[in-house]
Structure formats: structure tokens, C-alpha cells
PALODREN-717966 format. One line per 10 residues: number of its first residue (from 1); their letters; for each residue x, y, z of N, C-alpha, C. Coordinates in pm, whole numbers, plus 50000, padded with zeros to 5 digits. Example, Ala and Ser with C-alpha at 12.3 -4.5 7.8 and 13.67 -1.06 7.14 Angstrom:
# PALODREN-717966
1 = as = 51319,49431,50780,51230,49550,50780,51320,49670,50780 ~ 51285,49775,50708,51367,49894,50714,51290,50003,50787 $
//
This chain:
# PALODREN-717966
1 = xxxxxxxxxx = 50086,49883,50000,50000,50000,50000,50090,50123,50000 ~ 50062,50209,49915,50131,50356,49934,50057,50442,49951 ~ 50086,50595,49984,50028,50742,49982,49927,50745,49876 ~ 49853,50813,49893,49771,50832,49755,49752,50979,49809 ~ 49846,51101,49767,49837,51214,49795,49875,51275,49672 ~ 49886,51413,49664,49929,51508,49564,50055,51466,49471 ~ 50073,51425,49340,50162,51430,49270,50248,51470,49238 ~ 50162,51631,49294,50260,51764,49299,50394,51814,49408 ~ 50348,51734,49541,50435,51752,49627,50621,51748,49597 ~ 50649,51792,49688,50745,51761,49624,50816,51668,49740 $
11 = xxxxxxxxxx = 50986,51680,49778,51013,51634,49873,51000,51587,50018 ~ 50981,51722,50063,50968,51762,50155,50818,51741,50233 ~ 50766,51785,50155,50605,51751,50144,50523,51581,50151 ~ 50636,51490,50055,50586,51372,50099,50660,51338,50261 ~ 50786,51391,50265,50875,51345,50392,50718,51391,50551 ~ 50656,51475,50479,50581,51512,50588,50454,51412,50608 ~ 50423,51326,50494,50356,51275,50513,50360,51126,50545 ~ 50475,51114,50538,50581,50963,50598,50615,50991,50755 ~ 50610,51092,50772,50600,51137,50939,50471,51121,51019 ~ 50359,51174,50942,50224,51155,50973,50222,50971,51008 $
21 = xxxxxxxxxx = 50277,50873,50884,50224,50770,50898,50329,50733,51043 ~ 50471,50765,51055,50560,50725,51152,50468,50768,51313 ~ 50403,50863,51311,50348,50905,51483,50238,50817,51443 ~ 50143,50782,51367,50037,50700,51357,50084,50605,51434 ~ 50183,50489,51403,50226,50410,51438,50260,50412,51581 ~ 50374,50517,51628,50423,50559,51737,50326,50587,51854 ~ 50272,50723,51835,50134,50724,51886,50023,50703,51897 ~ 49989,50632,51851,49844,50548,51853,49847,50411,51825 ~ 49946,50378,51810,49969,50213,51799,49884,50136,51675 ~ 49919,50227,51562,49866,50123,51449,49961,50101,51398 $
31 = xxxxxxxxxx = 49926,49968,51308,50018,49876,51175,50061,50013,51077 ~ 50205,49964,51014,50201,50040,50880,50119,50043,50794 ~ 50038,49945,50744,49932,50013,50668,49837,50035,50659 ~ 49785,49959,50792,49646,50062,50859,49690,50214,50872 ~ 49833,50299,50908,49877,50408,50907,49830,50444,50778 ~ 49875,50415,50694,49853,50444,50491,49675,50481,50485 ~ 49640,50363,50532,49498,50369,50470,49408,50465,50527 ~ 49470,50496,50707,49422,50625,50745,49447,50742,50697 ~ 49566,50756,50675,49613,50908,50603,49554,50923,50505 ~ 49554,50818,50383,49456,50781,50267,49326,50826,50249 $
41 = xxxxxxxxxx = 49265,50819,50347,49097,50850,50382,49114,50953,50393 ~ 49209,51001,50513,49160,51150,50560,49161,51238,50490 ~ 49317,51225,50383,49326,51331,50270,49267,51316,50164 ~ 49190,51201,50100,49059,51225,50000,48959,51289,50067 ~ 48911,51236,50199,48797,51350,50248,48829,51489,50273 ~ 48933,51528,50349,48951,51683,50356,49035,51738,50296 ~ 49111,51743,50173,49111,51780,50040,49015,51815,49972 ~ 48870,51730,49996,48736,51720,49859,48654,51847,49918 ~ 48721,51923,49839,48580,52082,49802,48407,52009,49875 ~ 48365,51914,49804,48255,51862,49842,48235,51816,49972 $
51 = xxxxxxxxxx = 48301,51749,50068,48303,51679,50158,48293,51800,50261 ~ 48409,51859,50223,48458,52032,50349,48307,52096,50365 ~ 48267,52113,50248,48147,52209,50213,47983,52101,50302 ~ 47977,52006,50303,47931,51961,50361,47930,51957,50495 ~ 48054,51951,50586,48108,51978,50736,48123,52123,50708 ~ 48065,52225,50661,48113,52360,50679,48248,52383,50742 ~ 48338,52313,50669,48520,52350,50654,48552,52424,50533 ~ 48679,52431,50611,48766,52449,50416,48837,52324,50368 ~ 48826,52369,50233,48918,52189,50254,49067,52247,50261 ~ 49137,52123,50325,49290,52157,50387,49377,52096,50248 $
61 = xxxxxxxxxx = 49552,52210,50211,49590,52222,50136,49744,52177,50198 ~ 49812,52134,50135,49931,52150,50146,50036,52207,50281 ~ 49923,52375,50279,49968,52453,50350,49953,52441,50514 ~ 49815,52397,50500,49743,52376,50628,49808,52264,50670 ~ 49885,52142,50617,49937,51983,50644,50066,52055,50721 ~ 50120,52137,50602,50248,52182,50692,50252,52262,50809 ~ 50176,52344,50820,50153,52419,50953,50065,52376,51078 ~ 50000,52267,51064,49985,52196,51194,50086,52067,51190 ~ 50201,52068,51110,50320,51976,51100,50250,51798,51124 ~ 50347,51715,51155,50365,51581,51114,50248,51529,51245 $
71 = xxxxxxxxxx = 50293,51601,51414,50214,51536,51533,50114,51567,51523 ~ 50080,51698,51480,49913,51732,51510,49830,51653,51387 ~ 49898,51652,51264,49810,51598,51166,49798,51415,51179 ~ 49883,51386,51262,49864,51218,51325,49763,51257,51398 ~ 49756,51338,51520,49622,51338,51591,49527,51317,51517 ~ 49507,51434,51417,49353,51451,51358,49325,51317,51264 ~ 49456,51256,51180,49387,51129,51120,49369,51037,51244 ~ 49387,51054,51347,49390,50929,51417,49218,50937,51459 ~ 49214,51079,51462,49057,51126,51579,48966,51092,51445 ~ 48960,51146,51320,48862,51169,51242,48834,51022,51159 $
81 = xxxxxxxxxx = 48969,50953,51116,48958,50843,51109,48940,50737,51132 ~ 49012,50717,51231,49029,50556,51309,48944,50583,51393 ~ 48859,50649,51475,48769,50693,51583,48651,50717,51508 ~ 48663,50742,51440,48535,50770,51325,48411,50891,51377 ~ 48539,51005,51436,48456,51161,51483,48376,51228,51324 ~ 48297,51295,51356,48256,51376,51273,48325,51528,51244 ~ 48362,51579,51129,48474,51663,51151,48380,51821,51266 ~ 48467,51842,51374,48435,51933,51477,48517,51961,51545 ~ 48604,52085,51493,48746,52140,51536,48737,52172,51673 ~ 48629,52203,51780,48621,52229,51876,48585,52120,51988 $
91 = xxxxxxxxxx = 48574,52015,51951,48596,51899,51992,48718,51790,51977 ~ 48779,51838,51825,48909,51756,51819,49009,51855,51921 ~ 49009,51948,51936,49090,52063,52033,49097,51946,52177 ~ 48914,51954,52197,48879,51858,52335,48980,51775,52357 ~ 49000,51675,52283,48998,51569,52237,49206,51507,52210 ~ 49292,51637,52173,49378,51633,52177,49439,51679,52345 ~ 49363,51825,52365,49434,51836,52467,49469,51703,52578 ~ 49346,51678,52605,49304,51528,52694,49415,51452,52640 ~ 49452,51413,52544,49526,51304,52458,49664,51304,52489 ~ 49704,51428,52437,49850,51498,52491,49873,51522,52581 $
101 = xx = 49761,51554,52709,49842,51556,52851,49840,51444,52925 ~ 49812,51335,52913,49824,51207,52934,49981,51152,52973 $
//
């Protein structure tokens, strides 16, 4: 199983998303490619114009992956995916703090 993300990325950009799958693993204790298939999901759903617009989001870019970096974006695939939350930034907040001060 591999990434199924942007084509466009470049280096650096996939290295970030090989980090995402490395804390998946680390912190939350999944398989490598249960890691894949979560990241997989999350970024076809919140990438998709349609999906965001439905959860009244934006959909998240590149930019947004890099600026909540490699740990926070393991949180959120871990919460939205593998937990199967409904997307609600004021509950994943909940939801990390609790997580991280553990």
C-alpha cells in the first residue's frame, strides 16, 4: 500500500507525510498500513471541496498539512479516522488536549 496524495508535492512535502504515517504508528499504535489507509481517507475527504462544504470546513491544502506539521496531523487522522469523529474542530481541540496531557 502507498500514499495516495498530491503528485505535485514535492520532497519535503511527501517526507511530511511519511512522518504523519511514523506518529500514527508511534502514537496510537497502528500497523504500517492501517497508518497508509488512514492518512489515505483522511486526505481524500479533507482535500474534497465537496466533503469540506458539507462539514462547513475548508478543505485543507498543502499549507494547512504543513503548519499543523507531522504530530498534530497524526492526531487529527487518528481522531477523524480511526475513531470515526465527525469533523468538529472544537471537539478535536477537546479531544487532543486530553490526549497529549496524558
Amino acid at each position: 500500500m502507498k500514499l495516495e496524495i498530491s503528485q505535485d508535492y514535492d520532497e519535503d512535502e511527501i517526507w511530511l507525510f511519511e512522518r504523519i504515517v511514523s506518529h500514527l504508528k508511534a502514537d496510537h499504535a497502528h500497523t504500517h498500513e492501517k497508518s497508509i489507509e488512514l492518512v489515505n481517507s483522511y486526505y481524500g475527504k479533507f482535500t474534497n471541496e465537496e466533503f469540506c462544504h458539507i462539514h462547513g470546513i475548508p478543505a485543507q491544502n498543502i499549507d494547512f498539512f504543513c503548519h499543523i506539521e507531522s504530530v498534530g496531523m497524526a492526531d487529527r487522522v487518528h481522531y477523524y479516522e480511526a475513531l470515526f469523529n465527525t469533523p468538529n474542530e472544537d471537539e478535536f481541540i477537546q479531544w487532543q488536549r486530553k490526549f497529549r496531557l496524558q
